[in-house]
LUMKE-551952 format. One record per residue (C-alpha): residue number from 0; x, y, z. Coordinates in steps of 0.02 Angstrom, whole numbers. Last residue first. Layout:
BEGIN
[rec NUM, [X, Y, Z]]
...
//
This chain:
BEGIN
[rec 359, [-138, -277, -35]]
[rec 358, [-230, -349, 120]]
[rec 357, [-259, -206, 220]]
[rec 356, [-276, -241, 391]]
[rec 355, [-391, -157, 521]]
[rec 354, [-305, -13, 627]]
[rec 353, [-238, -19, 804]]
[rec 352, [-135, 152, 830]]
[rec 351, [27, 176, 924]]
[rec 350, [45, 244, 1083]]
[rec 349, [181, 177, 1166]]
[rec 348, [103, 104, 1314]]
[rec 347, [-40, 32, 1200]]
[rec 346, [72, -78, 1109]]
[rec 345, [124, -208, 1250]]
[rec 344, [-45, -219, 1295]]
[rec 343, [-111, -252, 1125]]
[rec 342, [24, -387, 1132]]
[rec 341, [-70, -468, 1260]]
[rec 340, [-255, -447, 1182]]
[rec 339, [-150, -547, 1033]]
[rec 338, [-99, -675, 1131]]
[rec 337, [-277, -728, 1206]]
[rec 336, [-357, -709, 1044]]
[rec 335, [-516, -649, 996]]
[rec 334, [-428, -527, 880]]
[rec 333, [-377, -675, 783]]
[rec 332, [-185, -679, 746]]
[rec 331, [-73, -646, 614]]
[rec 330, [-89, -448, 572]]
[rec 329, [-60, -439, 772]]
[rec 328, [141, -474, 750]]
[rec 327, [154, -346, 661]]
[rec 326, [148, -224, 792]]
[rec 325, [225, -346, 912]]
[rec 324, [368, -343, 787]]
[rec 323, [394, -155, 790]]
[rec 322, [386, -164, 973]]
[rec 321, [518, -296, 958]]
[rec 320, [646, -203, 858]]
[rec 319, [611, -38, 939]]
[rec 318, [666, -131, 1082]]
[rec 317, [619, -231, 1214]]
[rec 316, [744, -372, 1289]]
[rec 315, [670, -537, 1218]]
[rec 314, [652, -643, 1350]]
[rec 313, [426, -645, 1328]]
[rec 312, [466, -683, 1154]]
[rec 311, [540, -867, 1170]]
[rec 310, [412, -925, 1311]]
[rec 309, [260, -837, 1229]]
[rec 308, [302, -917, 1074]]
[rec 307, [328, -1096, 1141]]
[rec 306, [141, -1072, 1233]]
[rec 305, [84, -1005, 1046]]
[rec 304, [148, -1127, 937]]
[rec 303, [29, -1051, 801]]
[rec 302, [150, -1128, 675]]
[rec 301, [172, -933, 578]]
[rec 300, [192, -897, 771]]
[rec 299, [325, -1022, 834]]
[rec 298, [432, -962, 654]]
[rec 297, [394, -774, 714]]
[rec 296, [475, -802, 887]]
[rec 295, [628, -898, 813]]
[rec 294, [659, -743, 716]]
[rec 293, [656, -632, 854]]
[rec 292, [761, -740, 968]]
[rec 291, [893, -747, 847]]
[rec 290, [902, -559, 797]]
[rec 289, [910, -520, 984]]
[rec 288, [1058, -639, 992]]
[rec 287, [1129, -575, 838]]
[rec 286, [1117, -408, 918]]
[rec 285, [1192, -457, 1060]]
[rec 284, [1356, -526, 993]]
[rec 283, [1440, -701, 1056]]
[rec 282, [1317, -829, 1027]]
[rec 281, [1287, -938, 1178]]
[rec 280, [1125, -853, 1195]]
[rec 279, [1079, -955, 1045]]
[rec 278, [1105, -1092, 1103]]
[rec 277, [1016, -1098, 1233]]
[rec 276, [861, -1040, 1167]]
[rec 275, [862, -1190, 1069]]
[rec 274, [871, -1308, 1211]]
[rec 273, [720, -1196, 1274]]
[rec 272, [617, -1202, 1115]]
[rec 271, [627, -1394, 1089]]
[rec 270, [667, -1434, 875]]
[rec 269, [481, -1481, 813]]
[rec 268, [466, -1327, 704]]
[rec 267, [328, -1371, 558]]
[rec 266, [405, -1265, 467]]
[rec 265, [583, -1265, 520]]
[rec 264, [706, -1144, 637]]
[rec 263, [836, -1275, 665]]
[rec 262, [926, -1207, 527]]
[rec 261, [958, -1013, 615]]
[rec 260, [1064, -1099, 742]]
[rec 259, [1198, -1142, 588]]
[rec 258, [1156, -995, 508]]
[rec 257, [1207, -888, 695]]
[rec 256, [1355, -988, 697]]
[rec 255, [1410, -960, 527]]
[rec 254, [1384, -757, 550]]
[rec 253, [1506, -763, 704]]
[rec 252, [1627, -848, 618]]
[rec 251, [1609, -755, 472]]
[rec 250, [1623, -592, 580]]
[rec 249, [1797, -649, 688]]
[rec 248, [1894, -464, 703]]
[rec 247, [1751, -364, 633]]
[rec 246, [1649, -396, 796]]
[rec 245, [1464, -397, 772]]
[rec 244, [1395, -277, 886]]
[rec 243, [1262, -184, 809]]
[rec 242, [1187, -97, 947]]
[rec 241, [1037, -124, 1010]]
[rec 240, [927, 16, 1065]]
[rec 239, [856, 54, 1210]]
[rec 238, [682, 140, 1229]]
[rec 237, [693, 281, 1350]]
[rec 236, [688, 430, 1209]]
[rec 235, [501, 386, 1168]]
[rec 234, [484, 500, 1008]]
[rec 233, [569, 349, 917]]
[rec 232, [418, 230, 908]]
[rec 231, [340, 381, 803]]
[rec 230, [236, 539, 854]]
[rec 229, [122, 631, 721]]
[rec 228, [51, 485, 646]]
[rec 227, [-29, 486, 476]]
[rec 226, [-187, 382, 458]]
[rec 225, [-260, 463, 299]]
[rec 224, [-83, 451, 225]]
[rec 223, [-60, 280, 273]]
[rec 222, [-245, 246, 206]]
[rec 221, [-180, 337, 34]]
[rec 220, [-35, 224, 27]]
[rec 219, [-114, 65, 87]]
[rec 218, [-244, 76, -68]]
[rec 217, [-105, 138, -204]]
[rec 216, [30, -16, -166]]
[rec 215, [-36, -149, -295]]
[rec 214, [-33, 6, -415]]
[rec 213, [153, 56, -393]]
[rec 212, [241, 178, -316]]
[rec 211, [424, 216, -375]]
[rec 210, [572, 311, -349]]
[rec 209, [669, 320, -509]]
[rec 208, [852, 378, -539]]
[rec 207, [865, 361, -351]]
[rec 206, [976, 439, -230]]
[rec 205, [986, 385, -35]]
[rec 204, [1098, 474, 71]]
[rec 203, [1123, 435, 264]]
[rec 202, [1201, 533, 373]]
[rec 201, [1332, 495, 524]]
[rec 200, [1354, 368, 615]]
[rec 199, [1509, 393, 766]]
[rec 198, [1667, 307, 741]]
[rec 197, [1773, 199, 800]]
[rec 196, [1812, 109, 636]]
[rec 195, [1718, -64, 661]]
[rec 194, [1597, 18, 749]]
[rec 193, [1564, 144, 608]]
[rec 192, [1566, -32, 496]]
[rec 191, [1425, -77, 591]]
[rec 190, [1338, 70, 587]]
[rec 189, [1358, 65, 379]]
[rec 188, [1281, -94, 378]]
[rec 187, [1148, -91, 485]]
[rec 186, [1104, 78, 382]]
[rec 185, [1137, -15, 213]]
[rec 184, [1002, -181, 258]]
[rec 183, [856, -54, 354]]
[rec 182, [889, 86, 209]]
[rec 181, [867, -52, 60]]
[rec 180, [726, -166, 131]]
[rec 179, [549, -114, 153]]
[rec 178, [547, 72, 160]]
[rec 177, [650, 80, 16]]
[rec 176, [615, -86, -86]]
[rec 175, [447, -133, -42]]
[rec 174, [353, 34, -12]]
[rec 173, [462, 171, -118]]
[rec 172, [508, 50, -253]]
[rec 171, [662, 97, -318]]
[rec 170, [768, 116, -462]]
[rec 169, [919, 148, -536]]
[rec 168, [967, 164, -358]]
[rec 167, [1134, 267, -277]]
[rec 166, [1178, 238, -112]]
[rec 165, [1291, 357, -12]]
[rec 164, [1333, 320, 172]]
[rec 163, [1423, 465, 301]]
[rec 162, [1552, 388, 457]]
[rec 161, [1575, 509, 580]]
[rec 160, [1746, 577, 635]]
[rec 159, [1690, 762, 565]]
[rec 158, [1695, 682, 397]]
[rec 157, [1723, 472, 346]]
[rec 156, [1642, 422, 203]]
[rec 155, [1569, 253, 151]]
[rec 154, [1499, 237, -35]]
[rec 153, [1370, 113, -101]]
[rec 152, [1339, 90, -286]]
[rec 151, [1210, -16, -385]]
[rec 150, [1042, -40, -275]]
[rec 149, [916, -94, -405]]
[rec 148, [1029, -266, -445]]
[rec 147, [938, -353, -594]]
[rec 146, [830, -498, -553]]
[rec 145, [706, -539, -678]]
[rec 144, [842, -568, -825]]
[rec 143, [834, -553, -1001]]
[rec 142, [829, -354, -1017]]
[rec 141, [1014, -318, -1014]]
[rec 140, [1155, -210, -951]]
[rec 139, [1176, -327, -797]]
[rec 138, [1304, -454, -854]]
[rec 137, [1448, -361, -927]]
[rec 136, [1394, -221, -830]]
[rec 135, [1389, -266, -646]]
[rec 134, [1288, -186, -536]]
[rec 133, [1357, -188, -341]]
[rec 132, [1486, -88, -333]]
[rec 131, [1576, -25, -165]]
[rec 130, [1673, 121, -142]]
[rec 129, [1756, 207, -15]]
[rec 128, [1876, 282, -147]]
[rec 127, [1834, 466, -83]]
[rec 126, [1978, 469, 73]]
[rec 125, [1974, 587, 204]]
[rec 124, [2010, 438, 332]]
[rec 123, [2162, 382, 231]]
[rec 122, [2258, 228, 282]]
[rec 121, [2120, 162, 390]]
[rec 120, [1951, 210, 246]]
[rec 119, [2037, 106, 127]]
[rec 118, [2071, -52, 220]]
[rec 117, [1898, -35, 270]]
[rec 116, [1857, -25, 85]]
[rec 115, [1948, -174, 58]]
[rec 114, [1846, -259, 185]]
[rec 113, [1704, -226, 116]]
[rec 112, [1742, -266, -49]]
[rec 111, [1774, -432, -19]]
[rec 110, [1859, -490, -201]]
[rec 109, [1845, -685, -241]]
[rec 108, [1716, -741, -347]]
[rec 107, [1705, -583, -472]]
[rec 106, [1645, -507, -314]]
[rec 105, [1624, -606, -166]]
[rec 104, [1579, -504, -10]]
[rec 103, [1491, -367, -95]]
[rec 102, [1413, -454, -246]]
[rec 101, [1352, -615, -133]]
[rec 100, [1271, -502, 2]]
[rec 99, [1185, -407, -137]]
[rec 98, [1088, -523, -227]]
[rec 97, [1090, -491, -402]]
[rec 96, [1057, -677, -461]]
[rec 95, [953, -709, -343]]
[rec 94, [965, -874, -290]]
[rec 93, [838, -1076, -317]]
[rec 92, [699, -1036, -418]]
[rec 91, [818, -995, -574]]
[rec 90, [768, -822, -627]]
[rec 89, [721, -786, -439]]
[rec 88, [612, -620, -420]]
[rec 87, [436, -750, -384]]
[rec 86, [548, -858, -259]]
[rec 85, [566, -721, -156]]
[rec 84, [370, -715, -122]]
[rec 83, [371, -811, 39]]
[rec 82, [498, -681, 119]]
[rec 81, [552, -750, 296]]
[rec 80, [564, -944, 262]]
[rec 79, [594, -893, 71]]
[rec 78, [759, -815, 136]]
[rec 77, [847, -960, 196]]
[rec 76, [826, -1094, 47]]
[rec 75, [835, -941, -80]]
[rec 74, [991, -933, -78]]
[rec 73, [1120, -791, -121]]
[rec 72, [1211, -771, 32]]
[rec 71, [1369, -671, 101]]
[rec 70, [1319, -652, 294]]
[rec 69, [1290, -473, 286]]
[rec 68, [1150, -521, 148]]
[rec 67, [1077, -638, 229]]
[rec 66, [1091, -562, 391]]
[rec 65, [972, -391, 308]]
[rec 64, [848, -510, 236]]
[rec 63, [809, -598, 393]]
[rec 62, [796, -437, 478]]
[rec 61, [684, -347, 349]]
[rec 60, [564, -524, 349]]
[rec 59, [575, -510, 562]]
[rec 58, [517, -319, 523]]
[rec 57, [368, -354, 427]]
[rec 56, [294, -210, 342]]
[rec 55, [111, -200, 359]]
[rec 54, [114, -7, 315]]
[rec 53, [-65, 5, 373]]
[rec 52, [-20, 104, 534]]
[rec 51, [172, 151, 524]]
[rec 50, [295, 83, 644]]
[rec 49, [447, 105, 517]]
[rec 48, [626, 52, 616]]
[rec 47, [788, 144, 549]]
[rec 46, [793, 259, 695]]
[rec 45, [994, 225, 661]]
[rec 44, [995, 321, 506]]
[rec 43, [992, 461, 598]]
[rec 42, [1003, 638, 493]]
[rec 41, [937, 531, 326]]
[rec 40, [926, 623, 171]]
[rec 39, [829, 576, 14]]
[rec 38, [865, 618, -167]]
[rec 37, [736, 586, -287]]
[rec 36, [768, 598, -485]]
[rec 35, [613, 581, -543]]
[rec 34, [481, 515, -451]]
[rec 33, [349, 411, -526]]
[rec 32, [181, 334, -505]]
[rec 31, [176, 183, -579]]
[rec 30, [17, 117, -682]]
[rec 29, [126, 16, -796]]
[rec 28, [113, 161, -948]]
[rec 27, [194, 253, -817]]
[rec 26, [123, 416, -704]]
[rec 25, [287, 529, -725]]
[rec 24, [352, 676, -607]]
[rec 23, [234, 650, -438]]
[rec 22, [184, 795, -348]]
[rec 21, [3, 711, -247]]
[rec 20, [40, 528, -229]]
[rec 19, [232, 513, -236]]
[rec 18, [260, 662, -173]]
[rec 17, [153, 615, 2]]
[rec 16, [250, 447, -15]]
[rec 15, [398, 519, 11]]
[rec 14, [377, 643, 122]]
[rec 13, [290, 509, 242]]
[rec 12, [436, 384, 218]]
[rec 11, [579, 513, 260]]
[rec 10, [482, 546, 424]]
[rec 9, [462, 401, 454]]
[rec 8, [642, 335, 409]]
[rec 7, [750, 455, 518]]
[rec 6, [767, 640, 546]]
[rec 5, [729, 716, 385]]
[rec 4, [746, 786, 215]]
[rec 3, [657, 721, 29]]
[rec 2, [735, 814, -105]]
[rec 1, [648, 771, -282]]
[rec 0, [755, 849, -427]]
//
């Protein structure tokens, strides 16, 4: 058994790809460097953004992909925007078949299973049924499909009025699945649903059958490695952060509106910034607002709209969210640039690294 212990994802991160590289349990026919089982444990899951030179995550991509799947979705027509490659896990170019939003608010085409678990967790706050499946055997148990649910059971668990999250992964891969993805999507959910109850967040608990590095990954790792920070975006204690405020009492409404904004975001984006803008402060949670505004800035970018960009990003309250995006942020413009010797700026005062891209 692989235990990997610490405060939030960084730290987590670094362990694991450290044992991935140098202790791992299995090197694949595949060229996959395996560990086997891994257990990891979160202490905050709410430091849950990864500021790591030559990760190149993308955290508007991670954002997207998180309100798709609170919001009940299995297109593609949304996500690809954010996630270009989506397309390539699709078996029919248009879903995922396994997507989780669509298995947790719709299972068997009718049964919300968070809710029910709410409804679970009010009667009895010591309860162990907090459950929430998201493989499904008489479909899943095959090898015919490309997209196969990785993440297959979630559990919710209230203890010392503080609300504990269990996933368990038949596998995972430790750059785009783990660090990319899985603990961003299940730690936004589980503090929401801690808001939801009244309660504080507690840990996080991540256990995987297989956690995986792969070839197309083994550059970046060892430069990560090589590069290792010893402070995070977290060590500065006077950077806010955003609550997930999406009421439980209206969410779909709430969640409609924000899709219904979210349209107007095109490539090429010809919709007017400000009138935009507008609506979306209109939206009734903050964090949806902040999500909003972040994902709007990233469309004006990808369209080098940069005037439009600097009008959207510059009232965007900073965050870990936004630092995290300035960070990436530079991996799409010339060095030359106006903008980018702005958001260099914006970085230094925290600290963090400059580094040349890796491509793979």
């Amino acid at each position: 058994m692989n235990i990997i212990s610490g405060k939030n994802i960084t730290d987590v991160f670094y362990q694991g790809l450290d044992l991935a590289i140098n202790k791992w349990d299995f090197y694949t026919k595949d060229n996959i460097f395996e560990l086997t089982p891994a257990l990891i444990r979160v202490e905050s899951p709410k430091e849950r953004c990864l500021v790591i030179p030559y990760r190149n995550n993308n955290i508007i991509q991670t954002i997207a992909e998180t309100l798709w799947v609170l919001g009940g979705r299995n297109d593609l027509e949304y996500l690809s925007k954010y996630l270009p490659r989506a397309s390539s896990f699709s078996d029919d170019g248009e879903t995922w078949r396994g997507a989780y939003g669509k298995r947790l608010k719709g299972w068997f085409g009718g049964v919300n299973q968070i809710n029910d678990v709410m409804k679970v967790l009010r009667t009895d706050e010591y309860s162990a049924r907090g459950v929430m499946i998201l493989f499904d055997p008489s479909e899943d148990i095959n090898l015919k499909y490309k997209d196969v649910p990785c993440n297959n059971w979630i559990q919710l668990s209230i203890r010392d009025n503080k609300l504990n999250m269990y996933v368990t992964v038949r596998a995972n891969d430790l750059i785009w699945g783990f660090s990319g993805i899985n603990f961003f999507e299940w730690t936004v959910l589980q503090e929401m649903v801690a808001n939801w109850l009244g309660l504080e967040v507690g840990e996080y608990y991540h256990f995987a059958g297989f956690l995986q590095l792969y070839k197309r990954h083994y550059e970046r790792a060892n430069k990560m490695l090589e590069h290792r920070l010893e402070n995070d975006v977290y060590s500065f204690s006077y950077i806010p952060h955003v609550n997930i405020d999406i009421r439980e009492i209206n969410f779909d409404l709430q969640m409609n509106q924000f899709f219904n904004i979210e349209k107007k975001f095109t490539y090429p984006y010809t919709a007017n910034s400000l009138d935009i803008l507008r609506e979306i402060e209109g939206l009734e949670s903050r964090f949806l607002i902040h999500c909003a505004k972040l994902m709007l800035s990233f469309i004006l970018l990808k369209n080098k709209q940069f005037d439009e960009f600097m009008d959207v990003f510059s009232c965007i309250e900073e965050d870990h969210y936004k630092i995290c995006a300035m960070y990436n942020y530079l991996r799409y413009l010339d060095e030359d640039c106006e903008l980018y010797n702005i958001l260099v700026e914006g970085i230094k005062k925290y600290n963090l690294p400059l580094y040349k891209k890796v491509t793979n």
